[in-house]
N, C-alpha and C positions, 0 to 999 in steps of 0.2 A: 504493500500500500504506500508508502514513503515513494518511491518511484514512480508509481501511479501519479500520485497528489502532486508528487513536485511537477511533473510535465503537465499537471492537469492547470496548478497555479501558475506556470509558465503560459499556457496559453490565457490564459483568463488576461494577465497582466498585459501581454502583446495588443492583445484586444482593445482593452481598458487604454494604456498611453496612443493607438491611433485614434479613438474615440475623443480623447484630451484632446487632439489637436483639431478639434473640426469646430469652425465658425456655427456661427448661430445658423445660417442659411443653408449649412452642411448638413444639419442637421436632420434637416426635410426635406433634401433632394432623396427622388423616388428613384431605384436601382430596379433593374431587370427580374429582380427575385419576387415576382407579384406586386412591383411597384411600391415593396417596404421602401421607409426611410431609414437611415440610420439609427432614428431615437425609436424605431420599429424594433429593430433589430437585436436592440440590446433590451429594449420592454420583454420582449419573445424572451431570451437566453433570463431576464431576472426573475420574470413569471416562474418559468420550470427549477430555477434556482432555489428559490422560497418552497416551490413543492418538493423538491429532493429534500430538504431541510427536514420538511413537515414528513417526509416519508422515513426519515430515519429519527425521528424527535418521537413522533404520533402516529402511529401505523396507521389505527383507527381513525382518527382525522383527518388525514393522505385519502383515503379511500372514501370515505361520504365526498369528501372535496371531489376526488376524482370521476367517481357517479354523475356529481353534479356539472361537473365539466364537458363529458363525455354526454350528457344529453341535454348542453344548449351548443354541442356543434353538430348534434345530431339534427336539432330544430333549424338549421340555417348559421349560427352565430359563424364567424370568421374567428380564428384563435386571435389575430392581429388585434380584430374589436376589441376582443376580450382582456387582451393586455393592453389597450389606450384607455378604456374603463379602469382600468387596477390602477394606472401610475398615470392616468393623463391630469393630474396634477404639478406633474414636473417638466421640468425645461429638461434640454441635452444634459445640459452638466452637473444637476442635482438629479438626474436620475442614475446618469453614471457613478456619483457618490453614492448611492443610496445602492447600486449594483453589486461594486465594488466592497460592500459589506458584507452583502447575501454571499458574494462569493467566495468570499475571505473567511466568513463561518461554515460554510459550504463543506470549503479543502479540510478545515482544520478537525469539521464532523467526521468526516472519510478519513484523516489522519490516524483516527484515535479506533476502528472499528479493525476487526478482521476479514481479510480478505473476501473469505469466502463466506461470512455474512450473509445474507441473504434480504433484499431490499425489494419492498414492494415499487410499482409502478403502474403505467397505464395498460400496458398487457403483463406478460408472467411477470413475477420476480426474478432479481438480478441480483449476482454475487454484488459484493460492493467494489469488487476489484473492475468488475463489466458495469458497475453504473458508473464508477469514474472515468471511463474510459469514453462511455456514451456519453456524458457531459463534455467530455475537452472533443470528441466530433463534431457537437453542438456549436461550441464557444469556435471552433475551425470552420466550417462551414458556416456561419452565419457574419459570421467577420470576414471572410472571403468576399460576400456581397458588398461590405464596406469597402474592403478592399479592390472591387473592381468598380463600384461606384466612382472612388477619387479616381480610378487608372495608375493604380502604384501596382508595381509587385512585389509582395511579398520575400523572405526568402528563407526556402524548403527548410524544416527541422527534421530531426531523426523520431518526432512525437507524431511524426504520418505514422510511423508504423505501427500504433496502436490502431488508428484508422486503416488503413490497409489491413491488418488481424479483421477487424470487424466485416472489411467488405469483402473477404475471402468468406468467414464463416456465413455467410449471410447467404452465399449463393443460392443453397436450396430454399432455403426463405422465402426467397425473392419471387420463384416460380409457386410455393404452397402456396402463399398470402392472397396471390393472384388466382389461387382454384386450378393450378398446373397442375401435371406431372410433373414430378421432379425429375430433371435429369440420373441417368445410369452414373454416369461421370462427371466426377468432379475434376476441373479442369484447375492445371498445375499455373501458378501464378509467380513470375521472377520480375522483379522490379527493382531500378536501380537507384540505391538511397542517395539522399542529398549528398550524405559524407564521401560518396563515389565507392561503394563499398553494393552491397546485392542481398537483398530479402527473399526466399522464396518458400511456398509452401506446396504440398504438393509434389510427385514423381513430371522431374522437366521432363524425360524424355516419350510421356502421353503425345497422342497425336492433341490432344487438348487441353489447351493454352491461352494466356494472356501476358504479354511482355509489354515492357515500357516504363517511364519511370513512377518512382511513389507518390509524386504532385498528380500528376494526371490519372492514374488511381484515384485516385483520394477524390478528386475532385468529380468524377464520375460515379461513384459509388455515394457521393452526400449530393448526386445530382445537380452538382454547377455546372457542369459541361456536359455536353452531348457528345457518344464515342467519338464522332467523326469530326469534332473540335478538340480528341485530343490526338497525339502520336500514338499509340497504346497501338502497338499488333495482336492478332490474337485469328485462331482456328475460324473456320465457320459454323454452323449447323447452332448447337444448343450454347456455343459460348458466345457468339455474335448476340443472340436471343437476349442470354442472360446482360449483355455489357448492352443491349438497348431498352432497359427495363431495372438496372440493378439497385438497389434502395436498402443500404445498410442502416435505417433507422426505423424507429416502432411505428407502426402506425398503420391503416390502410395503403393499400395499393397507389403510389402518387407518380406523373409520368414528369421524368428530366425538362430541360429545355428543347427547345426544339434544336435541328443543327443551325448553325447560325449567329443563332441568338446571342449567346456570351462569346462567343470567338475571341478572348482577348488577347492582343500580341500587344505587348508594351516594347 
């Protein structure tokens, strides 16, 4: 857990000082990600921050919450609505204070538990070593939209490969969620780390594969990019399928961008 949290509070902070430096008007420029704004973005990441909180604080109160959540988005609500209700009392910079707490108590909750813990949510329960995990894909992918919003980029850490872990295991996931069959084979995944070093899972020499580096993983598997806006090679038949549909986070079936769409080349 110490390794977990620390990469989990390393991302939170990277987040947090780009967030610091955005003007008042930054704030509410609308980004390609369902035309969130910024103070969107980080509303979304403090809402589920406060619930991870309450899910390891209050089982029982996690769970009537999350009843309740789960069927006013069932009735129509937007989750976005839902967190401009909760915090649309704050500007950018007081609500990034007020973030910045949730998630600073957040780490420190997950510092103190054991791994394999067991932590409710909005589908199964999660070890708490896999909800801190699914929190810093969060706080990465949703800061990525800020990130492509200003047109900066980023640069790559070796705390993709928690994400890459996630969007490996996810593959059969990704086709049950949807009402598939699950593919026979699971397809070998080698990907080249920031550090110029090589992650892979999986037997490489399958005819069923996926190569290319951990950014462009990463960022298809949390659905910022569409395959064919990244370089990522990869087989045909059921791994083309999987890498046009792939969705390493809870929730119903939700479809990428289209190709195109975020194309970004800084």
């Amino acid at each position: 857990m110490k390794d977990i949290c620390c990469d989990l509070r390393a991302e939170y902070n990277e987040l947090a000082a780009l967030a610091a430096s955005l003007g008042d008007q930054q704030w509410q420029l609308r980004s390609d990600f369902y035309g969130w704004t910024p103070w969107d973005e980080i509303a979304h990441l403090c809402y589920f921050d406060e619930a991870s909180l309450k899910s390891m604080t209050d089982a029982q109160a996690f769970l009537r919450d999350a009843q309740a959540l789960n069927g006013r988005i069932a009735q129509g609500e937007e989750i976005s609505a839902i967190a401009r209700v909760a915090y649309g009392r704050l500007d950018g910079p007081a609500l990034l204070a007020y973030w910045r707490d949730r998630y600073a108590s957040l780490v420190g909750a997950l510092e103190r538990v054991d791994a394999k813990a067991r932590l409710s949510w909005y589908g199964p329960q999660m070890s708490a070593r896999s909800f801190a995990a699914a929190r810093l894909m969060e706080a990465w992918a949703h800061g990525q939209d800020v990130w492509d919003l200003l047109r900066r980029r980023r640069t790559a850490t070796a705390r993709l490969k928690h994400i890459a872990h996630m969007g490996v295991l996810t593959f059969g996931w990704t086709f049950a969620n949807r009402g598939m069959a699950v593919p026979a084979v699971v397809p070998s995944v080698t990907l080249a780390a920031p550090d110029g070093g090589s992650w892979s899972w999986g037997d490489p020499s399958g005819s069923d594969y996926v190569r290319g580096t951990a950014e462009d993983f990463c960022l298809l598997v949390t659905q910022r990019r569409h395959v064919d806006d990244t370089g990522l090679q990869y087989s045909a038949g059921a791994v083309r399928q999987w890498l046009s549909m792939a969705q390493c986070f809870a929730g119903p079936p939700a479809d990428g961008p289209p190709a195109g769409l975020r194309r970004v080349r800084y």
